[in-house]
FIKE-418076 format. One line per 8 residues: number of its first residue (from 1); their letters; for each residue x, y, z of N, C-alpha, C, O. Coordinates in steps of 0.2 Angstrom, whole numbers. Layout:
BEGIN
NUM> a> X:Y:Z:X:Y:Z:X:Y:Z:X:Y:Z ~ ...
***
This chain:
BEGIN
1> xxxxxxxx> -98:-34:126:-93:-34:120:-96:-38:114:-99:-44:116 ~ -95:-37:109:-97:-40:104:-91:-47:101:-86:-45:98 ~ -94:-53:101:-92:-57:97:-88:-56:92:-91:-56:87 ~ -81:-56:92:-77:-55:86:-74:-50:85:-70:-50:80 ~ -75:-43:90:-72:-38:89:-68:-37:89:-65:-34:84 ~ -63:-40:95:-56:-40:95:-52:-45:92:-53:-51:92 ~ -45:-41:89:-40:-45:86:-38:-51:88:-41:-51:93 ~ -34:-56:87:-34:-61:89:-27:-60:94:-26:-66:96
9> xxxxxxxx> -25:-57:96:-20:-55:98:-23:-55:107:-18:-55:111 ~ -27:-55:108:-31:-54:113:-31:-57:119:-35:-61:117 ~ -29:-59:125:-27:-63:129:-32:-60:137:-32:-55:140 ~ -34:-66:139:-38:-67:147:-33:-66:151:-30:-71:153 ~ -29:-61:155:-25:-61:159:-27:-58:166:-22:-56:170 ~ -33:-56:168:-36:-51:173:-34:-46:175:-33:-41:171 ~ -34:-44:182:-32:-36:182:-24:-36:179:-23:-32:175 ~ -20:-40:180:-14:-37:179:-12:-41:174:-13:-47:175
17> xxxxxxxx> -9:-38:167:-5:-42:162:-1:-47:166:-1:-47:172 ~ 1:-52:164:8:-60:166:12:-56:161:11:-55:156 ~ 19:-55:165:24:-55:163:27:-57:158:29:-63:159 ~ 28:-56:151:26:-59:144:37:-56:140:41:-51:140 ~ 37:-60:139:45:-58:133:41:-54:131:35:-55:130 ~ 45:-46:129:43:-43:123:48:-43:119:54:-43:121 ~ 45:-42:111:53:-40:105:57:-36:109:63:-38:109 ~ 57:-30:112:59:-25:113:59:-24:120:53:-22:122
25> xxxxxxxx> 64:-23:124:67:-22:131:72:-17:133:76:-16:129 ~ 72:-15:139:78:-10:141:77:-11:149:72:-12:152 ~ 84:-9:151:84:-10:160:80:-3:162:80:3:160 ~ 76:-6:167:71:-1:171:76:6:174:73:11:177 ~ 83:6:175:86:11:175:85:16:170:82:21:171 ~ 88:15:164:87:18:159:80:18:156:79:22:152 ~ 75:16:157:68:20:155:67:23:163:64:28:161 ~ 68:23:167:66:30:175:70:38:171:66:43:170
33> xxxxxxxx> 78:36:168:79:39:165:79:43:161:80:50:161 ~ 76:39:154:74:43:148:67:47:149:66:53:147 ~ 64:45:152:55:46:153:55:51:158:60:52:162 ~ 50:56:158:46:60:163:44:55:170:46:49:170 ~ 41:57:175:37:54:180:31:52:178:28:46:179 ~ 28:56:174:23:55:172:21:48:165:16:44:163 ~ 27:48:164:28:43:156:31:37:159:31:32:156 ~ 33:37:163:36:31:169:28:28:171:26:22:171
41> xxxxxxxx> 26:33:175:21:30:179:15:26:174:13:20:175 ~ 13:30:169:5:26:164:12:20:161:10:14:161 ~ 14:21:160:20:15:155:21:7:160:19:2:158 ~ 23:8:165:27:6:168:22:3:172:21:-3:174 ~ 20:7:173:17:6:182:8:5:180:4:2:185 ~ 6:6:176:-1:6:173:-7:11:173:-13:10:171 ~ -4:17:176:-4:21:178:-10:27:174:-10:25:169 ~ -14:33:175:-17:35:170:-16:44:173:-14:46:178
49> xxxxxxxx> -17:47:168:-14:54:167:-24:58:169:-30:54:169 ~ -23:64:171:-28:68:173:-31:67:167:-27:67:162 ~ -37:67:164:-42:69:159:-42:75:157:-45:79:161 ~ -39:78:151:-40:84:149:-32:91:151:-31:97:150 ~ -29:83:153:-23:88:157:-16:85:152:-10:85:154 ~ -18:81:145:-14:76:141:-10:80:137:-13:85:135 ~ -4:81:135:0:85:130:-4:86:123:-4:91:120 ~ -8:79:121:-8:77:115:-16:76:115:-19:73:110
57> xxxxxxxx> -20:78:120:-29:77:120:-31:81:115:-35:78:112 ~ -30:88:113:-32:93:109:-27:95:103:-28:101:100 ~ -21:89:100:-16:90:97:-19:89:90:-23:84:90 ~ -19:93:85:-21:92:78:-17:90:71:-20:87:66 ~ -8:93:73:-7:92:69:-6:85:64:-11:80:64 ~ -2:84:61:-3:77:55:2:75:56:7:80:55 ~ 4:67:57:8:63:58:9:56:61:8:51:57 ~ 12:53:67:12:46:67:15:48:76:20:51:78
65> xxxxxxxx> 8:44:79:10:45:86:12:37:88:9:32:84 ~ 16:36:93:21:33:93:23:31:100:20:35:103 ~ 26:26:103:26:23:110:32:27:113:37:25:111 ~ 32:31:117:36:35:120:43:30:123:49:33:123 ~ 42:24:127:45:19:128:51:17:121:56:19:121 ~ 48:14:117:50:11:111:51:14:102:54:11:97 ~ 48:18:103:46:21:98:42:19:94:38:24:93 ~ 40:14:92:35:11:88:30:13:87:26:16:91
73> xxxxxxxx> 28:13:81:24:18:77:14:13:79:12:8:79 ~ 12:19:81:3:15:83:-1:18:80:-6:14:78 ~ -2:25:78:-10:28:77:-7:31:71:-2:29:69 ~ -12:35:69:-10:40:62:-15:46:66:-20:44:70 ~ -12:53:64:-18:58:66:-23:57:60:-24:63:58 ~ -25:54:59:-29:50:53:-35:48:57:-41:50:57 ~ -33:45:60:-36:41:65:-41:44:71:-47:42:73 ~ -37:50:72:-37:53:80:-44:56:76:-45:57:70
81> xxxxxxxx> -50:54:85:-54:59:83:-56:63:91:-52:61:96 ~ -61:67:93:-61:71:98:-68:67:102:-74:67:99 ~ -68:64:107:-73:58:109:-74:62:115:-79:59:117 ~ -72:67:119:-74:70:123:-73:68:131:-76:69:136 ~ -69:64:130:-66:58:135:-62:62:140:-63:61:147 ~ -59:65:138:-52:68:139:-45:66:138:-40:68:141 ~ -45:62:133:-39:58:133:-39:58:125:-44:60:122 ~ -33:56:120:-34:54:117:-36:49:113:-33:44:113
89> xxxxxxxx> -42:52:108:-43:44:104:-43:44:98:-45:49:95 ~ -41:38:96:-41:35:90:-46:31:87:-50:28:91 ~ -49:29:81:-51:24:79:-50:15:76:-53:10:75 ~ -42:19:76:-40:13:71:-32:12:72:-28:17:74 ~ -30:8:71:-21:8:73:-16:7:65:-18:5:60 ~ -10:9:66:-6:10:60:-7:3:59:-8:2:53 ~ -6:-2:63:-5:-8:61:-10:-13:65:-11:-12:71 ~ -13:-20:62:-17:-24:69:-12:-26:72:-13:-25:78
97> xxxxxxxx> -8:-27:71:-1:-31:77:2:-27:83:3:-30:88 ~ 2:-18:79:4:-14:85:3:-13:92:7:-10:96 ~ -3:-16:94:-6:-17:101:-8:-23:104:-13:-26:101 ~ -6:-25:110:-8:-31:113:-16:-29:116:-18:-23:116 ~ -19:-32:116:-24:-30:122:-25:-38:128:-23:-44:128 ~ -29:-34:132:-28:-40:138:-35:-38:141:-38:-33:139 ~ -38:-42:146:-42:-40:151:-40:-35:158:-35:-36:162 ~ -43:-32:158:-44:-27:165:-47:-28:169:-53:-28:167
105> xxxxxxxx> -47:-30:174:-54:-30:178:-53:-25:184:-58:-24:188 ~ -49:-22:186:-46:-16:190:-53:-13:193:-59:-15:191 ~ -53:-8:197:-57:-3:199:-65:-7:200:-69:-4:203 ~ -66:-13:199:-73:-18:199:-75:-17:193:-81:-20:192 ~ -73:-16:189:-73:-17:182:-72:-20:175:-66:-21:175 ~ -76:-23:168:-71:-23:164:-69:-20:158:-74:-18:155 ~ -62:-20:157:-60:-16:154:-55:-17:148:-51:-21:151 ~ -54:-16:140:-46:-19:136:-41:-16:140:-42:-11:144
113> xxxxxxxx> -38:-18:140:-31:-13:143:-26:-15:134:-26:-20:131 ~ -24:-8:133:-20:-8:126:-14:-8:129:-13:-5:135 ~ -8:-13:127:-1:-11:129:3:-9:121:-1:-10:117 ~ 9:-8:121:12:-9:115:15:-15:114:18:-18:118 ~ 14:-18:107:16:-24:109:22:-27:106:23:-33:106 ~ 27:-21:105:33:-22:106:38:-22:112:43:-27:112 ~ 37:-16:116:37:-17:123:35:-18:129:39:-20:133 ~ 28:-19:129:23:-20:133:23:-12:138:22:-12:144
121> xxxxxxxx> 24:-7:135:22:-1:139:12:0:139:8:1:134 ~ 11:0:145:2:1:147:3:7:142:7:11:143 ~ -3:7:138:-7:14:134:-14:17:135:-14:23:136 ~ -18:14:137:-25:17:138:-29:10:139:-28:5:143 ~ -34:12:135:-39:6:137:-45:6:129:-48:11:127 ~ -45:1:126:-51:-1:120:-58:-2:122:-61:-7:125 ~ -62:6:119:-70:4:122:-72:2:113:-68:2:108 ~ -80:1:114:-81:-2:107:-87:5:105:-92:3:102
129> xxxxxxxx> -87:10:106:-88:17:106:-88:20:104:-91:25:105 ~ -86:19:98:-81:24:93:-85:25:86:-91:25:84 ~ -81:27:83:-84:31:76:-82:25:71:-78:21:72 ~ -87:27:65:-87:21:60:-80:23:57:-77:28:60 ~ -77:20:53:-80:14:51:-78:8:56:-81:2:55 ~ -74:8:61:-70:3:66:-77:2:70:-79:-3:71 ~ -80:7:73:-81:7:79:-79:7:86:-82:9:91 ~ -72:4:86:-68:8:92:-66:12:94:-67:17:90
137> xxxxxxxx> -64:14:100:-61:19:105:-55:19:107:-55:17:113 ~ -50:19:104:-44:17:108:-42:23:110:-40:27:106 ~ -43:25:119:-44:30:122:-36:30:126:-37:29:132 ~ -30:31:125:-25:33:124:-23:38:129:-24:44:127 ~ -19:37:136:-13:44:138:-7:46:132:-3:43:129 ~ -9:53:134:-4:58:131:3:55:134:7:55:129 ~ 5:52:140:10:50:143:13:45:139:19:45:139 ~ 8:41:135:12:35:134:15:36:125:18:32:122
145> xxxxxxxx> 12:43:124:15:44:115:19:47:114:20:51:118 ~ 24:47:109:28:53:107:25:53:99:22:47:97 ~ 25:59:95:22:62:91:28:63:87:33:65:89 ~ 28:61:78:33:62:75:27:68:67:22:66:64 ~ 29:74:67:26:75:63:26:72:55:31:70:53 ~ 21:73:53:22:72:43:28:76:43:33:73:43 ~ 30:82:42:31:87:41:40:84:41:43:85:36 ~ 42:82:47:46:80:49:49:73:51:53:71:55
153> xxxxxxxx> 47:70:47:46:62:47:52:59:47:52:54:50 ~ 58:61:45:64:60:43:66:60:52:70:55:53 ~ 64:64:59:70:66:61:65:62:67:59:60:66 ~ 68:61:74:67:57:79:58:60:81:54:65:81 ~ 56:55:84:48:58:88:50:63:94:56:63:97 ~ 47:65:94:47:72:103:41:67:105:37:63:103 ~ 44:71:112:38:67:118:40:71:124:46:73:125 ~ 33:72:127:36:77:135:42:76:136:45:82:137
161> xxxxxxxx> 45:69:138:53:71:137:58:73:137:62:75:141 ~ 57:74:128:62:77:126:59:86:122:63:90:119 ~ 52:87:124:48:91:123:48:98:127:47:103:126 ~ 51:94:134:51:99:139:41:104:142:41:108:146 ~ 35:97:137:29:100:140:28:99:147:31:94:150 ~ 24:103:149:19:103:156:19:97:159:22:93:156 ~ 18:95:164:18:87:168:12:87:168:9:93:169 ~ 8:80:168:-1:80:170:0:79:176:5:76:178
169> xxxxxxxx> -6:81:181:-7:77:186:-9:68:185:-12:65:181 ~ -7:66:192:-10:58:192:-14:59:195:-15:63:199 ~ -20:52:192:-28:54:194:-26:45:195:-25:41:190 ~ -26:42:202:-28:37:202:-38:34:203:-40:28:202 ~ -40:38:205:-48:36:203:-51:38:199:-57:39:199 ~ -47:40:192:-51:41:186:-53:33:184:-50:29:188 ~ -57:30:179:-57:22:179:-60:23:167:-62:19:163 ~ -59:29:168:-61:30:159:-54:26:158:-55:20:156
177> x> -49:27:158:-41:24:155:-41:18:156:-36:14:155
***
């Protein structure tokens, strides 16, 4: 990694995030609740969706994708580009603040781990990969977003949830997320 890449926000915490206050909480009944299995398990659990099998990996439209947990605004379809990953990715985020990142070292490897950093729900993972002008990849489960269109900006995000999309399979030996 290169010297200075990442935001300041960035913290040494190895495979597993430390238990951290976030602005924003809810009792773990109510998110089993609101959430899919599959939005549960990558959020909660750190969990990663099949490659290629994401609600939102080949999504085009135009608008502002969003933490399916919290809602909190993270990406712009602005941003979204097609890196052939299987997942989606972004270049750049709505906001620096919108994302914690931490160390990974999981699978024998290292890795960013993106959370949101109002909740702390696990998102993907940050490679340094990516398309100018950032050069990042922040390589994103469909699980962990809900999608609010431009179009429709006024009214709540959708998300498999409340979407009613497909469920992914869990791939616990993928190690791209």
């Amino acid at each position: 990694m290169q010297s200075g890449f990442l935001p300041h926000t960035y913290t040494c915490t190895g495979a597993r995030r430390t238990k951290k206050t976030w602005p924003v909480s809810f009792p773990q009944e109510e998110i089993r609740k609101r959430l899919t299995p599959m939005q549960y398990h990558v959020t909660q659990e750190r969990g990663t969706e099949s490659a290629f099998a994401g609600e939102f990996t080949h999504h085009k439209d135009e608008g502002t994708y969003a933490c399916v947990v919290c809602g909190a605004p993270l990406f712009s379809s602005n941003a979204k580009f097609d890196s052939g990953s299987g997942w989606p990715s972004f270049f750049d985020l709505v906001k620096e603040e919108s994302v914690t990142l931490s160390d990974d070292f999981s699978y024998g490897m290292h890795r960013v781990e993106t959370t949101c950093s109002q909740c702390g729900a696990h998102l993907g993972h940050l490679f340094d990969d990516g398309p100018r002008p950032t050069g990042k990849r922040y390589c994103i489960n469909s699980a962990s977003l809900a999608f609010e269109s431009k179009d429709t900006a006024s009214s709540t995000p959708s998300s498999t949830a409340e979407g009613g999309a497909a469920s992914s399979s869990v791939s616990d030996g993928n190690t791209e997320l």
